[in-house]
TIZA-971527 format. One record per residue (C-alpha): x, y, z; residue in one letter. Coordinates in steps of 0.5 Angstrom, whole numbers, plus 500, padded with zeros to 3 digits. Layout:
% TIZA-971527
XYZA/...
% end
This chain:
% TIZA-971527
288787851X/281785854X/282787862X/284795858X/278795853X/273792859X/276798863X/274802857X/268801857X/266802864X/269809864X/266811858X/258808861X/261812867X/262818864X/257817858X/252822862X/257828863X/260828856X/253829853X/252835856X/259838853X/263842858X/259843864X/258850867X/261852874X/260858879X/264862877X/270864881X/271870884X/275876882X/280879886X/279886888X/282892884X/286894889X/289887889X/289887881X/293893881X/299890887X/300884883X/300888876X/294884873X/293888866X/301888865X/301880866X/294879861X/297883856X/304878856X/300873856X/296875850X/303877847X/305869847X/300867840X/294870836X/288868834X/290865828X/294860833X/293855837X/295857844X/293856852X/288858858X/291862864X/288864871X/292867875X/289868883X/291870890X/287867896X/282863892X/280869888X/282871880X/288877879X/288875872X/285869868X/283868860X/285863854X/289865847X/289862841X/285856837X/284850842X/281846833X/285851828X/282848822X/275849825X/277856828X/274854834X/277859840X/281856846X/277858853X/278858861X/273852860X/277849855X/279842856X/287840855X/291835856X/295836862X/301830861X/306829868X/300834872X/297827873X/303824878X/299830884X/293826883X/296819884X/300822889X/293824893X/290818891X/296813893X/296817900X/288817901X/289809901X/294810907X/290814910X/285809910X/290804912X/289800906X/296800904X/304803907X/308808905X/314802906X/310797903X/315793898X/313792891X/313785891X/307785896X/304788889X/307785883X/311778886X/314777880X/317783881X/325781881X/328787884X/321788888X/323786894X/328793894X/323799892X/317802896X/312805895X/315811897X/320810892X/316811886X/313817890X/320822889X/322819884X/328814888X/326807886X/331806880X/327803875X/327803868X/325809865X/326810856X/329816855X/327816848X/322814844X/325808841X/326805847X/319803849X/318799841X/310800842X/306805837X/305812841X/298812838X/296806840X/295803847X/299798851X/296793856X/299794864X/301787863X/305788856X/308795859X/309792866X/312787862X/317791858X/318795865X/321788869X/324786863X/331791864X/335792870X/335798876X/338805874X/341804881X/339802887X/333805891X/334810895X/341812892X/339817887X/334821884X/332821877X/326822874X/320817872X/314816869X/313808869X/314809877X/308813877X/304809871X/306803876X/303806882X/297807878X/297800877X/297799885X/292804886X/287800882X/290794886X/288796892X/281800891X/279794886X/277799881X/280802875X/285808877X/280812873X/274810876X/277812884X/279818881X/272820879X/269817885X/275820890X/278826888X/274829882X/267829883X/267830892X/271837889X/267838883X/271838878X/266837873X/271837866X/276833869X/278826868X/283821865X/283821858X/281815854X/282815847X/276811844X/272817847X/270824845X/271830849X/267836848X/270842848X/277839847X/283841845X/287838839X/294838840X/299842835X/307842833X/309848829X/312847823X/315852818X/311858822X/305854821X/300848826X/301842824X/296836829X/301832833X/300825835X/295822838X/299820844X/294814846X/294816854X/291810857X/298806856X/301812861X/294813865X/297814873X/303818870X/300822865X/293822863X/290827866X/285832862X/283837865X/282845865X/285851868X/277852872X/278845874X/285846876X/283851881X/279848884X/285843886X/290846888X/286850892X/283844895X/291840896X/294846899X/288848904X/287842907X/282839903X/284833901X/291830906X/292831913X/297835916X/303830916X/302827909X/301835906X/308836910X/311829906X/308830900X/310838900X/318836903X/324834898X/327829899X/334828903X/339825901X/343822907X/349820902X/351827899X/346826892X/344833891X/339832885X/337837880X/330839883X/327838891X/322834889X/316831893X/311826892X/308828886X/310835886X/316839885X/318844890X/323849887X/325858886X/322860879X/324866880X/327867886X/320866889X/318858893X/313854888X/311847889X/307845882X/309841876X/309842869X/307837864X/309836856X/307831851X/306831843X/302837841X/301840849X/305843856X/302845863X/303848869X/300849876X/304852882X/302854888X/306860892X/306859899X/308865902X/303869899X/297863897X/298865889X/296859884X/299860877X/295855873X/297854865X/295849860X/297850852X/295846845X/302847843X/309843844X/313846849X/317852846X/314854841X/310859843X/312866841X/317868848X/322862850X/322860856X/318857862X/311862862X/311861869X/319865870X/316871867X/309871870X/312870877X/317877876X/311881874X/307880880X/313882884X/315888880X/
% end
């Protein structure tokens, strides 16, 4: 445990100064003009978003913008219920499987740079690795690698709100057999990306929170954004809630530091603007990496999985309209952030409350993209 508590202690010194500040303040992002409201039904999609939970809930944060300006954005709901303390656009939320775009980036940048390849083989990494010889890097990023990934919770035998070491999950990780053989099948991975994390911070030589920070975080100017650490108070947060019986009830306090690359992320829809403005403009890979990580992959076997999936984002038809995003969902919190390329819309959606527990079933997202195009 003492590599995890001194990675602790260094991002907490690092963050120290922001967090005394509570939330930062941001320039406001520009409105979209009313005409532009009027066309994508802007009053019609505030008010299906207010019709979603109430005051007395907790409930989430939205924006919803074309061409980097706001068609409709707000927040519903208590981000504290026992403090009645209101969710806002600048509340902070845990974003869970939204963290995979950021390793992503953060994995690609390194290539860049030439620090590392594509189709460098795990064993280069992690030596006692004993399928590492047959996975790349690659592999991890769509999801085609094989590894072991628990399906349910008792599966991985650690406390959920206690923290696990990179050495004991990587351990656990090694200790069983491929899914399949890499490169044959696609299934859906969070050690993978928890794995590539580990590579980020063997290469950049600094905790994955850190690079981030210094990298991806602070050059966009994303101010309340980072990767949660659990010994740390965020202000302006959220608490994560289940519902029970009609009523909120605290979820556990996942300990994210034990899945880091794969799921850490807080952040808030302000925030994440700002980043998928900046990947899908150019901002932050070249061409022919924006290309590869925006591509599904193909299959020359006749696989065909259940979503085109990139490298950290998942390209698929919501609603008969081309999105590339990711959701995200962890006790007590579910995410969104697409991007609509035919016509450069972001959709940007953060919630406190357990995935299918707000007041309307289904994905937001869905009914979101049929009101713009009505």
């Amino acid at each position: 445990m003492k590599r995890l508590e001194l990675i602790n202690s260094v991002i907490a010194a690092l963050l120290s100064i922001s967090l005394l500040t509570g939330c930062a303040s941001q320039p406001a992002i520009p409105m979209a003009d009313a005409n532009t409201q009027e066309k994508y039904n802007a009053e019609q999609i505030s008010a299906y978003f207010q019709s979603l939970s109430d005051e007395h809930s907790p409930g989430f944060s939205y924006l919803v913008a074309k061409d980097g300006k706001v068609i409709a954005q707000g927040a519903v709901g208590l981000a504290d219920v026992e403090n009645k303390v209101p969710n806002d656009t600048d509340t902070k939320f845990r974003a869970a499987s939204i963290t995979k775009q950021f390793t992503a980036v953060s994995i690609l940048q390194l290539a860049e740079q030439g620090k590392l390849s594509l189709d460098d083989r795990l064993m280069k990494y992690f030596p006692d690795f004993s399928q590492g010889e047959k996975i790349t890097i690659r592999h991890l990023l769509n999801h085609t690698s094989g590894i072991w990934d628990h399906q349910k919770d008792e599966e991985f035998p650690f406390p959920l709100d206690q923290a696990v070491a990179p050495d004991v999950h990587l351990g656990y990780i090694k200790k069983h057999d491929l899914f399949f053989e890499p490169g044959e099948k696609w299934a859906y991975s969070g050690n993978g990306y928890f794995m590539l994390g580990l590579i980020v911070e063997k290469v950049s030589n600094m905790p994955l929170a850190i690079y981030m920070q210094k990298n991806l975080f602070d050059p966009l100017g994303m101010k309340n954004s980072g990767l949660y650490d659990n010994h740390t108070n965020y202000p302006h947060s959220a608490i994560g809630y289940i519902m029970k019986d009609g009523k909120p009830v605290r979820a556990i306090n996942v300990n994210m530091t034990t899945w880091n690359g794969a799921a850490a992320l807080y952040t808030t829809v302000n925030d994440l603007f700002i980043w998928n403005e900046a990947l899908h403009n150019g901002k932050l890979l070249n061409k022919a990496h924006y290309t590869e990580a925006t591509t599904p992959h193909k299959f020359t076997n006749g696989f065909v999985p259940f979503v085109g999936y990139g490298y950290g984002l998942g390209i698929e038809d919501i609603s008969g309209k081309p999105t590339i995003g990711h959701p995200g969902q962890i006790y007590g919190f579910h995410s969104d952030i697409l991007r609509l390329p035919e016509d450069q819309i972001s959709y940007i959606f953060l919630s406190n409350v357990a995935n299918g527990q707000l007041k309307k079933e289904g994905r937001v997202a869905g009914k979101v993209i049929e009101m713009l195009y009505q």
